[in-house]
LOVEX-336995 format. One line per 4 residues: number of its first residue (from 1); for each residue x negated, y, z of C-alpha. Coordinates in nm, 2 decimals, padded with zeros to 4 digits, m for minus. Example, Ala and Ser with C-alpha at 12.3 -4.5 7.8 and 13.67 -1.06 7.14 Angstrom:
2
1> m01.23 m00.45 00.78 | m01.37 m00.11 00.71
END
This chain:
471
1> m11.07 17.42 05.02 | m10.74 17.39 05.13 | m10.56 17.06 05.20 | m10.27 16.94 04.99
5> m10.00 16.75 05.15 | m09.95 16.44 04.97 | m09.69 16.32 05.18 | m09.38 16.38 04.98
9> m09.55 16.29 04.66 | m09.43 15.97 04.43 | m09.69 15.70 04.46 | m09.81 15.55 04.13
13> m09.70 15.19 04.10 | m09.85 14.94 03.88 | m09.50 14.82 03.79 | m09.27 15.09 03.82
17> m08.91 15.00 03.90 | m08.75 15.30 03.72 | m08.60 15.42 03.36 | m08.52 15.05 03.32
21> m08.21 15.05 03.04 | m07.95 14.75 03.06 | m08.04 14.43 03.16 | m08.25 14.32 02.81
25> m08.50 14.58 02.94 | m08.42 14.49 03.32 | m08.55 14.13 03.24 | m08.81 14.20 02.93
29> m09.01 14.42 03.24 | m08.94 14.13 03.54 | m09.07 13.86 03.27 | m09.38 14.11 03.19
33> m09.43 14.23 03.53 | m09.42 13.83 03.66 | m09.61 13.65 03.40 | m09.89 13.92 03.40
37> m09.92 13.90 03.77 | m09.97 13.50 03.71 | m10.23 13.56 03.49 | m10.45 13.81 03.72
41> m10.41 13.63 04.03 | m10.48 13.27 03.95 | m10.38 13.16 04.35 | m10.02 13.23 04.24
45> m09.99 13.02 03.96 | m10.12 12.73 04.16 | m09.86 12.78 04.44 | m09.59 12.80 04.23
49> m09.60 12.54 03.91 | m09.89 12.28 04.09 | m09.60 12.09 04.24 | m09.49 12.05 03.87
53> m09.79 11.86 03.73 | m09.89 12.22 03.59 | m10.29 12.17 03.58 | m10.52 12.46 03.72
57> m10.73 12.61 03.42 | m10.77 12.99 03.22 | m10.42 13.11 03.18 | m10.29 13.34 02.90
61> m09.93 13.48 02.94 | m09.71 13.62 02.66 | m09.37 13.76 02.61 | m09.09 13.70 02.34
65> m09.28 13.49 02.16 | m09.12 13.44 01.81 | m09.09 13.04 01.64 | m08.86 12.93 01.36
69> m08.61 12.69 01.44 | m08.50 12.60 01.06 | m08.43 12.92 00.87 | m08.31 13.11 01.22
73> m08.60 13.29 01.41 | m08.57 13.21 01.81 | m08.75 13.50 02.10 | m08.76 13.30 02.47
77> m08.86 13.54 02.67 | m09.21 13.48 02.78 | m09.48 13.16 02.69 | m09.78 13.02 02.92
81> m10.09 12.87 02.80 | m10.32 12.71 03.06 | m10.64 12.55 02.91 | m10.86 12.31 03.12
85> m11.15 12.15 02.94 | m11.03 12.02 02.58 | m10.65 11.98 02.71 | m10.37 12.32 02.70
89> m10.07 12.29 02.86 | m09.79 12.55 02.69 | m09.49 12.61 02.89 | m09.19 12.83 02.74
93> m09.04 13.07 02.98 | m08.66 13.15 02.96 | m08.57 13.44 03.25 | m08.21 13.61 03.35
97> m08.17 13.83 03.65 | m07.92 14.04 03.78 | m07.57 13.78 03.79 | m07.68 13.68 03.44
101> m07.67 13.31 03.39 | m07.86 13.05 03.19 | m07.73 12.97 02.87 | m07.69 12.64 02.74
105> m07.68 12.67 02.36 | m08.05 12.92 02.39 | m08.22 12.61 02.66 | m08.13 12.36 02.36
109> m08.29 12.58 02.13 | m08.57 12.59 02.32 | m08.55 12.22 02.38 | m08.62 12.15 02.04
113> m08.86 12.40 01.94 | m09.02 12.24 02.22 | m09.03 11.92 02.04 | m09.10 12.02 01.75
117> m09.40 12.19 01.88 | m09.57 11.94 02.08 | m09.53 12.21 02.41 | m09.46 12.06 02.73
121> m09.22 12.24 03.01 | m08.94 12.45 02.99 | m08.93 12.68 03.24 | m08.66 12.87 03.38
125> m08.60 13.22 03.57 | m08.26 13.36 03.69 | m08.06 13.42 04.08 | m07.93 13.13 04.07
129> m08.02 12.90 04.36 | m08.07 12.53 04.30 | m07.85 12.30 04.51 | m07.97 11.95 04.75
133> m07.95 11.75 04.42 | m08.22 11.93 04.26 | m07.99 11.89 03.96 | m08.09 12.21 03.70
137> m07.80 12.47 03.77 | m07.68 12.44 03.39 | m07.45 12.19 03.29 | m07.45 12.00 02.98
141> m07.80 12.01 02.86 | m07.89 11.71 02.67 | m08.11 11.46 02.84 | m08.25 11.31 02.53
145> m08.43 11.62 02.48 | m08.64 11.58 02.84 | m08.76 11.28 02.71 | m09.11 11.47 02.56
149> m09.02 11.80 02.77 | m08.99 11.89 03.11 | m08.74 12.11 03.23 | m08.77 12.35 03.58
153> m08.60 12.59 03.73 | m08.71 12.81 03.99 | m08.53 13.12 04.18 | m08.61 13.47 04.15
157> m08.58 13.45 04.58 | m08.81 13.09 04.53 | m09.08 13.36 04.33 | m09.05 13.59 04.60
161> m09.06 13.37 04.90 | m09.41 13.22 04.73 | m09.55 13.52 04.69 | m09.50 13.70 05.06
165> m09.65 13.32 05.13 | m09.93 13.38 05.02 | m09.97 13.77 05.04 | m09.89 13.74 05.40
169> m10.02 13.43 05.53 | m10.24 13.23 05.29 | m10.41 13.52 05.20 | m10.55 13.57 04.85
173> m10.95 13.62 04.85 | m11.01 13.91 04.68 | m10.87 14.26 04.70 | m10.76 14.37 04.38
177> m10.57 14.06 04.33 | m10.41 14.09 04.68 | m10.32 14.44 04.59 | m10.14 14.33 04.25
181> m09.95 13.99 04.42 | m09.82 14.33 04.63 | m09.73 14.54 04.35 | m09.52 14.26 04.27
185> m09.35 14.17 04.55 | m09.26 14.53 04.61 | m09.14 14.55 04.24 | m08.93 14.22 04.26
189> m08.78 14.33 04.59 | m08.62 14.63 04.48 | m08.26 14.63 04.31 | m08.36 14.76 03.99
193> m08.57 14.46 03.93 | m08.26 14.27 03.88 | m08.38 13.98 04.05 | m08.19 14.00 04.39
197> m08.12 13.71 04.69 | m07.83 13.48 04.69 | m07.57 13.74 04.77 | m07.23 13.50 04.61
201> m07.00 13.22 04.76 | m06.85 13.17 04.41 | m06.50 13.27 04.25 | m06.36 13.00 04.46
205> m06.47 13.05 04.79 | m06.12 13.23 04.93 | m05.88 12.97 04.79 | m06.06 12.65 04.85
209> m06.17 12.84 05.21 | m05.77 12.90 05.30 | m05.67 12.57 05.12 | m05.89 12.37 05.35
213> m05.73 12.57 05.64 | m05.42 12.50 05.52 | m05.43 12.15 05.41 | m05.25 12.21 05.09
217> m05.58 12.05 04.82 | m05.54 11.66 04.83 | m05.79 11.59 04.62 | m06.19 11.76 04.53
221> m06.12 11.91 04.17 | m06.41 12.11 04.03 | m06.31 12.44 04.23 | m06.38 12.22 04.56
225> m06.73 12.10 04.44 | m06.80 12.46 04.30 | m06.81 12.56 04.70 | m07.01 12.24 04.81
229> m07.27 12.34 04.57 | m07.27 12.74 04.67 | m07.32 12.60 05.05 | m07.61 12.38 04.93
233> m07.75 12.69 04.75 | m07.71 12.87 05.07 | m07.89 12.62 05.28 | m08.16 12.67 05.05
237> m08.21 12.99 05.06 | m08.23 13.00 05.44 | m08.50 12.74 05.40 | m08.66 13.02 05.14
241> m08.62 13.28 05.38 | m08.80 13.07 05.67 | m09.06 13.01 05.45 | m09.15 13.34 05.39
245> m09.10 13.48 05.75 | m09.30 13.16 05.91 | m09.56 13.11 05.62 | m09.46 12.73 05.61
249> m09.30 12.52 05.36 | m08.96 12.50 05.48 | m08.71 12.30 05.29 | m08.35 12.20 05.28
253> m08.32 11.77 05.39 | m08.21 11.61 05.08 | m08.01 11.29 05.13 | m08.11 10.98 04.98
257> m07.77 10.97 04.85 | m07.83 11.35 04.66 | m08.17 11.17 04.49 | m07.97 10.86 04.37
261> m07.68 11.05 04.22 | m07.68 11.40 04.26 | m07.29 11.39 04.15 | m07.15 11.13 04.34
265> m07.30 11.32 04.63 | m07.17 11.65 04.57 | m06.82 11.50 04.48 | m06.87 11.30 04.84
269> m06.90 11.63 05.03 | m06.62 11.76 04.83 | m06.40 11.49 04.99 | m06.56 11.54 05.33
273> m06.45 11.91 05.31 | m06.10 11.80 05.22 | m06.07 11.56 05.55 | m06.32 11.67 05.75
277> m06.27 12.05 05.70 | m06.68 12.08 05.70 | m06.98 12.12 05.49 | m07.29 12.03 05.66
281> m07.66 12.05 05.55 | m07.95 12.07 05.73 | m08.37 12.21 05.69 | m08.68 12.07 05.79
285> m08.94 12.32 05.92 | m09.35 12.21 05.90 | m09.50 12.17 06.26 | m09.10 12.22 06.41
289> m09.03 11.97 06.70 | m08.71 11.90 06.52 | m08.53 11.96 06.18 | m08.21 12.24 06.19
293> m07.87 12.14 06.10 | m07.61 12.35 05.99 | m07.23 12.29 05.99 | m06.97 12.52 05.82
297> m06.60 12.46 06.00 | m06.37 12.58 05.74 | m06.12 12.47 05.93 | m06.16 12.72 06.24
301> m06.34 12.95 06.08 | m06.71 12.83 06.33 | m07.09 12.77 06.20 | m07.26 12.56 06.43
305> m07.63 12.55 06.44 | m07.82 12.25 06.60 | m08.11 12.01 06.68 | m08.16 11.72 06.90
309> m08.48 11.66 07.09 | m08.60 11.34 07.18 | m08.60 11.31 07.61 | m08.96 11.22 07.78
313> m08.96 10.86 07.79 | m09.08 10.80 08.14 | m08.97 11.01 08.48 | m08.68 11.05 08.66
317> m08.36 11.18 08.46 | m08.44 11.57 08.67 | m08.77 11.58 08.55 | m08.65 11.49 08.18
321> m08.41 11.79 08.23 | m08.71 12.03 08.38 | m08.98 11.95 08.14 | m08.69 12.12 07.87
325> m08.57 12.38 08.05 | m08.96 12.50 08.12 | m09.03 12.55 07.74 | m08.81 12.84 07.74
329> m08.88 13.19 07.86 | m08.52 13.34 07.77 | m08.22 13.18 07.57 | m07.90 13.35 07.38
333> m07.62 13.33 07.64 | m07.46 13.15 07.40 | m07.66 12.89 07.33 | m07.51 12.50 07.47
337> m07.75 12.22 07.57 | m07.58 11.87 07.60 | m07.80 11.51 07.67 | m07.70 11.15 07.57
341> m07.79 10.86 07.74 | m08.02 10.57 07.63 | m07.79 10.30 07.41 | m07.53 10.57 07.40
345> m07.34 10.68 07.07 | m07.18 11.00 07.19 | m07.34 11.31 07.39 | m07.20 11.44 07.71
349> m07.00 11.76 07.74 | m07.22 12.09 07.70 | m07.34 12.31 07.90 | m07.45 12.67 07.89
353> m07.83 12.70 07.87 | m07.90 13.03 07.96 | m07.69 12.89 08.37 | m07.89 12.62 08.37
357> m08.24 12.82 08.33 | m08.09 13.04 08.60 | m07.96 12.80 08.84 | m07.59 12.91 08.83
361> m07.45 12.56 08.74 | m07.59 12.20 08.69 | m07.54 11.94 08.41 | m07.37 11.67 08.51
365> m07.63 11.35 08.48 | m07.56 10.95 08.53 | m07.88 10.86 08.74 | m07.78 10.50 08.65
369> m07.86 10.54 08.30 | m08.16 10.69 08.09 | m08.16 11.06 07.90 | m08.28 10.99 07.59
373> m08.19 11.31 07.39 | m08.10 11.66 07.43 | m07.90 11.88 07.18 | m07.91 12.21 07.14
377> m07.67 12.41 06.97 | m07.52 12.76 06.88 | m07.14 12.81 06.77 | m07.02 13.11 06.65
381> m06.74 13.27 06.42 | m06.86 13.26 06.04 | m06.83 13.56 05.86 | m06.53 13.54 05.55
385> m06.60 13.73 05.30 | m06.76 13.60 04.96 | m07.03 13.87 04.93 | m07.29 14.03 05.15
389> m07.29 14.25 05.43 | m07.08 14.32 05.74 | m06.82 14.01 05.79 | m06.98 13.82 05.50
393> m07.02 13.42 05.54 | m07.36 13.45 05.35 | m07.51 13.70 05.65 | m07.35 13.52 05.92
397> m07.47 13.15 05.88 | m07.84 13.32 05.77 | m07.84 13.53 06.12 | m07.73 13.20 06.29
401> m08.02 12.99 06.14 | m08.25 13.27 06.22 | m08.15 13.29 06.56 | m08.16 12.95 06.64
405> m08.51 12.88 06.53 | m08.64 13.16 06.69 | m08.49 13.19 07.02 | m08.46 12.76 07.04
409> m08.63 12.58 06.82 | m08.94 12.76 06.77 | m09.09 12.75 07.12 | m09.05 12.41 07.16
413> m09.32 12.08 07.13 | m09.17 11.74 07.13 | m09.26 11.46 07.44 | m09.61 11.33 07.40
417> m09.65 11.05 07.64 | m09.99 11.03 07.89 | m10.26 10.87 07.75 | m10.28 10.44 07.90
421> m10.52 10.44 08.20 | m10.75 10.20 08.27 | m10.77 09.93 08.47 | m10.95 09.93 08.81
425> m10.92 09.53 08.84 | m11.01 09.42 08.48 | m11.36 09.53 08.41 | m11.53 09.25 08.21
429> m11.34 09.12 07.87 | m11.43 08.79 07.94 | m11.50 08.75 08.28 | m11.78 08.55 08.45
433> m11.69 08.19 08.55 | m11.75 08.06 08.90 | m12.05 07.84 09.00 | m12.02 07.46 09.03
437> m12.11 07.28 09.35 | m12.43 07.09 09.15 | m12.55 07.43 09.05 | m12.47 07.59 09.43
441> m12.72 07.31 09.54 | m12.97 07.42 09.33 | m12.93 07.81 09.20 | m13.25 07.83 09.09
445> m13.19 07.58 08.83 | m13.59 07.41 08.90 | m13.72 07.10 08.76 | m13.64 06.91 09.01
449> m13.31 06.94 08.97 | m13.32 06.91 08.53 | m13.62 06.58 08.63 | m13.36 06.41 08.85
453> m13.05 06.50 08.60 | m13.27 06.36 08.30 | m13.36 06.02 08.51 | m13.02 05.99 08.58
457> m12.93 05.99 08.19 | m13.17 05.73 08.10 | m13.15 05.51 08.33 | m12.74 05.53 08.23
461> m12.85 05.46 07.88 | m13.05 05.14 07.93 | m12.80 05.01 08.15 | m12.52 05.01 07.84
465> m12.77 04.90 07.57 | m12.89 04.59 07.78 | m12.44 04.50 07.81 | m12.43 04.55 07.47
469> m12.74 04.25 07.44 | m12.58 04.01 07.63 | m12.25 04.07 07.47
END
C-alpha cells in the first residue's frame, strides 16, 4: 500500500474559521463556538465567571434566545443556565467583536427583560478593554436597573488569556476536553474570528498626543480623558498578556482613588497629563519580588518601565550592592539601576547596569548613610502611531513591559533576613537562684537542721505570748 502524503492537506477543525459572512455571522459563530466550549469543558467556566459569584453546577448554553419585551420581540445573542441543587442561575449573554461596540439602547433592553424575568447577570462580550476603574466601558446605562441584575463585562483578549491559562498551565484533566479548550483558542486567535487584541489608541490619540507636547489644551475635556482611559485599557492588556505567557494572575494596580470614584480618577489623570505631560499605571505580578510601573512621557516622546526593590537590611552598603548585582546572569545594556538611602525622599543619579555587572564603572555610594532601595528601570522612545505594528505606541510600551519582567524583574527574589540565633549565655527561662549561707551550712537539708529551725520558732512563739500576758 502506498503512503499518502498528508502533509499539505487542510486539517479538520472543530470550529472552522472560514466562509464566515459579515459580522452578524462573524459573532453568531464566536458566541456558538465560545458558549459551547463552556458547556463541554466545565474547568473553563469556573475560571472565568467564579470570580463573579457564578456558582459551579450542570451548565446548558443557548444562542439568540427570543423573549418579548411588550409587543417587540428581543434576540441577545446567547443565554447560560447553571443549575446546582434546587437553585439555576440564568445569565444573558450580549457579544460584539471585530471594532463593534456595545450598545446602549439593546443592554437596557436586556436590562429589563432581565427584570422582568427573575434572571440574574448580564454578561457582556466585545474588544473592548476595561479601564483601572472597572467602570463597564458603556456609558449611560441606568443604574436602577443593576439593582436586581448584575452587569459584567469581559474582553474577547480576557477570554483568550484564561483559556491559554488553563490550556497551558493549569492543565484541564481529561483529553477531549483539553483538545476542545484548544480548538478554541486556535479559533479565537485567528482574524476571522473577529475577536482580536487591543490594537487602538482612540480617535484622539494624535491631537491630544501633539497638544500635550505643545502645551496648547488648558484644561482635560472629554478628548483628554478619552486617552487616559485607552492607556488604562493598555496597561491592562499587558497585565492579560503576562498572564497568559507566565500562567499567573497578573493584574493592573488599581488605586484606591479609581475604587472610590472611578471618574474623579480618570478626570485626575487627565489633569496630570495636562501638567505633568504623563500617564502612569502600573501591574502586579503573583510570586514577583516587586509590582511593574509604567510611565508614558508624552511630552518627550519616552516610556519608562520600573520597579524598586527593597535593599538587605543588615551588611555593609557593598554587600547590599552585590547581593543585587548576583541575581542577574545578563541585563539589556540599557537597563539603569539607581539606590536611595535610608530616610531619603529622592534616589541617586543612575547608573548603567549592565557596567556595573562588568566592573567598567561603580555607583557612587554614601558609606555614612544606609541603602534602603534600589530601582531599576528601562527608558526608551515610545512608538507614535495609534494602531499596531512597526512604530506603534501600543507594540512599543507592550515590548517594554515584556522586556523588563523578563530580563529584570523575573529573576529576582526579594531580601529575606537570617533566621535570630540563639543564645549561648541564656539557657534556662528562669534561671536557678543562688544558695543561701543557712542552706551552704547544711546542703543536705537533714533534720538537724529543720529540728533546730523548728525549736527556734517555738521557742520565738512562747516568748511573745507570755509579753502579751503581762501586758
Amino acid at each position: 500500500m502506498s503512503q499518502v502524503d498528508v502533509s499539505k492537506f487542510q486539517r479538520a477543525r472543530l470550529i472552522p474559521a472560514t466562509d464566515i459572512k459579515g459580522s452578524h455571522d462573524q459573532e453568531r459563530r464566536a458566541t456558538s463556538a465560545f458558549l459551547a466550549v463552556l458547556q463541554g469543558v466545565p474547568e473553563l467556566t469556573k475560571a472565568i465567571l467564579k470570580e463573579f459569584g457564578v456558582p459551579a453546577g450542570d451548565i446548558q448554553t443557548f444562542i439568540e434566545p427570543e423573549f418579548k419585551l411588550d409587543t417587540k420581540k428581543v434576540r441577545p445573542d446567547g443565554f447560560i443556565q447553571i443549575t446546582r441543587g434546587g437553585k439555576t442561575f440564568r445569565i444573558i449573554v450580549e457579544v460584539k467583536t471585530g471594532k463593534n461596540e456595545l450598545e446602549l439602547t439593546q443592554l437596557n433592553e436586556y436590562l429589563d427583560i432581565a427584570k422582568i424575568e427573575g434572571l440574574d447577570m448580564l454578561l457582556t462580550i466585545s474588544n473592548q478593554v476595561l479601564d483601572s476603574t472597572g467602570v463597564h466601558p458603556t456609558k449611560g446605562i441606568d443604574a436602577r436597573k443593576l439593582r436586581s441584575t448584575a452587569l459584567v463585562h469581559l474582553s474577547w483578549m480576557r477570554i483568550i488569556s484564561e483559556c491559554i491559562i488553563l490550556s497551558e498551565h493549569t492543565g484541564v484533566n481529561d483529553a477531549d476536553r483539553s483538545w476542545i479548550l484548544k480548538e478554541l483558542i486556535r479559533f479565537l486567535q485567528s482574524d476571522a474570528s473577529g475577536a482580536s487584541e487591543f490594537n487602538d489608541m482612540g480617535t484622539n490619540w494624535v491631537a491630544i498626543r501633539e497638544g500635550v507636547r505643545s502645551g496648547t489644551i488648558r484644561k482635560p475635556d472629554e478628548s483628554v480623558v478619552d486617552v487616559v482611559t485607552k492607556f488604562q485599557n493598555l496597561v491592562r492588556y499587558c497585565a492579560l498578556t503576562l498572564a497568559a505567557r507566565s500562567g499567573v494572575e497578573a493584574q493592573e494596580v488599581i488605586p484606591k482613588a479609581a475604587k472610590a470614584d472611578g471618574r474623579k480618577f480618570l478626570l485626575a489623570e487627565a489633569g496630570e497629563l495636562l501638567s505633568r505631560k504623563s500617564i502612569k499605571g502600573a501591574l502586579k505580578i503573583p510570586g514577583a519580588a516587586s509590582d511593574l510601573e509604567i510611565l508614558a512621557d508624552i511630552g518627550t516622546g519616552m516610556t519608562h518601565t520600573s520597579f524598586d526593590l527593597d535593599a538587605p537590611s543588615d551588611g555593609k552598603n557593598k554587600s547590599r550592592l552585590n547581593w543585587l548585582l548576583k541575581q542577574w546572569k545578563t541585563v539589556p545594556g540599557d537597563a539603569l539601576l539607581s539606590i536611595g538611602y535610608k530616610h531619603s525622599r529622592t534616589m541617586e543619579v543612575p547608573v548603567k547596569l549592565a557596567q556595573l555587572k562588568s566592573g567598567d564603572s561603580e555607583i557612587s555610594m554614601d558609606n555614612s548613610k544606609e541603602i534602603a532601595t534600589f530601582r531599576v528601570s528601562i527608558v526608551r522612545s515610545s512608538g507614535d502611531k495609534r494602531g499596531r505594528g512597526k512604530g506603534a505606541f501600543i507594540d512599543s510600551v507592550l515590548s517594554q513591559v515584556e522586556l523588563t519582567y523578563t530580563e529584570l524583574l523575573q529573576p529576582l527574589k526579594p531580601w529575606v533576613s537570617s533566621a535570630p540565633k540563639l543564645s549561648e549565655t541564656v539557657v534556662d527561662l528562669i534561671p536557678k537562684q543562688e544558695k543561701s549561707d543557712s542552706y551552704a551550712d547544711n546542703p543536705d537539708g537533714s533534720e538537724e537542721s529543720q529540728s533546730t529551725a523548728h525549736s527556734s520558732w517555738e521557742g520565738t512563739a512562747e516568748k511573745v505570748e507570755t509579753e502579751n500576758q503581762q501586758s
